[in-house]
Phi, psi and omega in degrees: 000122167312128159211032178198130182212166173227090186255163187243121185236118178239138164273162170284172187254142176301136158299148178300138140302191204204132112334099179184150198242130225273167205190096168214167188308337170244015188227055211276350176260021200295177228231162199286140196208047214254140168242156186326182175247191173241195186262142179304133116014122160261168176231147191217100190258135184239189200258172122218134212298321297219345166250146193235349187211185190258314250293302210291352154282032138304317181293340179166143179221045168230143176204123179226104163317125191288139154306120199309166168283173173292162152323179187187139162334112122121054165056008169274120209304167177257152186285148153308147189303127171310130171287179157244130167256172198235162173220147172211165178270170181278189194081354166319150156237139175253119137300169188251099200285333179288316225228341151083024180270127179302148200236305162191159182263099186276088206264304204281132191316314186312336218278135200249156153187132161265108175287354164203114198307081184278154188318157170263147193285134198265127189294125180281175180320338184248049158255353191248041165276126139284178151291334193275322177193111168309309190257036171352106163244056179228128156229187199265173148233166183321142174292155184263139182318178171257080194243158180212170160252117209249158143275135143241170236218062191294123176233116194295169204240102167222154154305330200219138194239110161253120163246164175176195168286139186301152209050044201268345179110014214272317182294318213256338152288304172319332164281333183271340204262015192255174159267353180312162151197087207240157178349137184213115158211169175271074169247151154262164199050048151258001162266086225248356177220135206301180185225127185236172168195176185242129165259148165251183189190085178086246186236018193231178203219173159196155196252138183258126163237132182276119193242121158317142165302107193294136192243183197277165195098332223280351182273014172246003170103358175301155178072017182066020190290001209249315185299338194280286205294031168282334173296345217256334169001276216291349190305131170273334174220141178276101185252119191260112184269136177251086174330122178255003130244058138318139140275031165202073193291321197299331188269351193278310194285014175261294192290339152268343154329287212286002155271351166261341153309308171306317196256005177199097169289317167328330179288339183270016171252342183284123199286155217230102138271117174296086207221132209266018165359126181073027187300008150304347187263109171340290206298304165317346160257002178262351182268326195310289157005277173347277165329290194309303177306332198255331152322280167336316200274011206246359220034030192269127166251126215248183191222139161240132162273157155215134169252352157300335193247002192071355175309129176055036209265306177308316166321321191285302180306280216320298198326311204288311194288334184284298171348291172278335157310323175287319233245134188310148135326147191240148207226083189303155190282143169294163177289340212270344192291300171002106157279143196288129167223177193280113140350119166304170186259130151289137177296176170294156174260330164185173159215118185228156206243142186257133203255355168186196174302334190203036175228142157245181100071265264244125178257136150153180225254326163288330186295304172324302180265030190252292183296355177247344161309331188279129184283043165009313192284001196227110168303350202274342165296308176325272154333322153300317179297310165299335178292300185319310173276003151264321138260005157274009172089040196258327177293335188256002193260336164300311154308286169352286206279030177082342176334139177215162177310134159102331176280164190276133174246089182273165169194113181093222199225032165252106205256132183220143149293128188279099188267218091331000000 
């Protein structure tokens, strides 16, 4: 699925105006009748609910509005320039590709917006009489268009975000509870593009989207981690599915918390259903106990499936629907209200300071919540974490900074011992 492009957008330019003087048979001396040019062509993106992807800018990513006409003899104007319209689905986002200002967020079927302006058409001669001179032989010409290079920037807009680790079972729901159908094999990554489908329930509906598996990294973009999880923003409720047969489900659902915490904190604000995957399978029902306990005790009601067999597929639907029935209506800003802003600057990624001889450190604000995310009790979390700290570079800014076996690391509200 296209969900990130890059286009070129120009307006037309105004036509000139012109000089000329009326010039008819009992008038052989007439007074300047030079007329406008018309106004440059706007170029223009609207929603249209009716796409779901970018793909059709495949097809070309230059849009050139026309340039307006020239004025006419006998004060008569020049026609204006054809606009261009541009269509996207919604959930657009447009950016300014040079300067990297959100320009405006296209969520609503209505929302309309001209992103280049076309020139005003240049006034002919006979605005330019005086008492002092009757006779102008000056007119303007048209203003020049507007062009830029804009991104869009798509994130789809569903109610319900299903994650998880790849195979987790995230496709294979989504073909049940769903009209959807997308690619299913016993793999990881055969979902390589989100999926949306509509469920029903009664006389209502809600839209799903199935988010490829997320890997370790992924908020740093390994794995196409950045294009995945940009989807799951707009999702009002999360369902985190846990392969139940992992040999470590505790660890899988500890490492997609903590990547969607890391690349969105607002997403770990978002209610969450846990569900609990492949109970057709012995090693899965023999782990579910477990599972159910250590949820519970975190205060989560996890729900367990098998969507090959349908157990507890209604439950889940009901569950999903009450869920989102508690949560306030959601009131997208109008577009026309939508102030232009600016991208934060990336933050420092960490820092780190040494507090004694054989004490650091290590300061910022994704490593902390990576780490207050981590299950301490599970080597196999243990481990994910040190992968997190090799791969934001933290394990080697630590050597650098002198570190030795045996020394104290704080992070966070964490004392952690320094190994090999």
């Amino acid at each position: 699925m296209l969900d990130d492009v890059k286009i070129y957008v120009s307006s037309g330019n105004g036509g000139d105006g012109i000089g000329a003087f009326l010039r008819e048979k009992f008038m052989p001396r007439g007074g300047p009748a030079g007329g406008d040019g018309g106004k440059g062509g706007d170029v223009i993106i609207k929603v249209n609910p009716r796409l779901n992807t970018l793909s059709p800018f495949k097809r070309g990513i230059h849009f050139k509005a026309e340039h307006g006409k020239p004025g006419r003899a006998k004060n008569m104007s020049g026609a204006g320039g054809g606009n261009v319209e541009i269509e996207v689905p919604p959930g657009t986002v447009i950016k300014d590709a040079e300067t990297g200002l959100v320009i405006a967020d296209m969520v609503r079927p209505e929302d309309r917006l001209v992103v280049a302006k076309g020139g005003r058409g240049g006034r002919g001669n006979q605005h330019f009489a005086t008492a002092s001179n009757q006779t102008p032989r000056m007119a303007e010409k048209g203003a020049p268009g507007q062009e830029h290079w804009l991104i869009l920037e798509l994130k789809l807009i569903a109610d319900v975000g299903l994650v998880g680790v790849p195979n987790a079972g995230k496709s294979t729901l989504l073909s049940v509870i769903s009209n959807a159908r997308p690619k299913i094999a016993d793999y990881p990554f055969t979902t390589l593009e989100p999926n949306l489908g509509v469920m029903l329930y009664d006389d209502r509906d809600l839209v799903v989207a199935d988010i490829p598996g997320l890997i370790e990294g992924a908020h740093m973009g390994v794995g196409l981690g950045h294009a995945f999880l940009r989807h799951v923003q707009r999702t009002r409720v999360i369902v985190h599915l846990i392969n139940g047969a992992s040999e470590d489900p505790i660890a899988d659902y500890s490492q997609i918390n903590s990547e969607l915490a890391l690349y969105d904190e607002r997403l770990a604000e978002k209610p969450q259903i846990v569900v609990f995957t492949k109970m057709d399978l012995p090693e899965a029902q023999e782990r579910w106990p477990d599972i159910k306990a250590f949820m519970n005790g975190r205060g989560l009601e996890p729900i367990a499936i098998s969507a090959a067999t349908q157990q507890n597929v209604k439950a889940l639907i009901q569950r999903i629907f009450s869920t989102v029935d508690a949560l306030p209506p959601m009131e997208p800003t109008p577009i026309a209200q939508m102030p232009l802003y600016e991208l934060p600057e990336e933050e420092v990624i960490f820092t780190i300071v040494r507090e004694g001889e054989s004490v650091f450190r290590v300061k910022g604000r994704r490593i902390e919540r990576a780490a207050m995310m981590t299950h301490w009790d599970y080597e196999d979390a243990i481990m994910r974490f040190q992968q997190i700290l090799e791969t934001l570079g933290i394990s080697a800014a630590l050597e650098e900074a002198g570190v030795q076996v045996g020394d104290t690391v704080y992070i966070g509200d964490y004392e952690l011992e320094w190994a090999d």
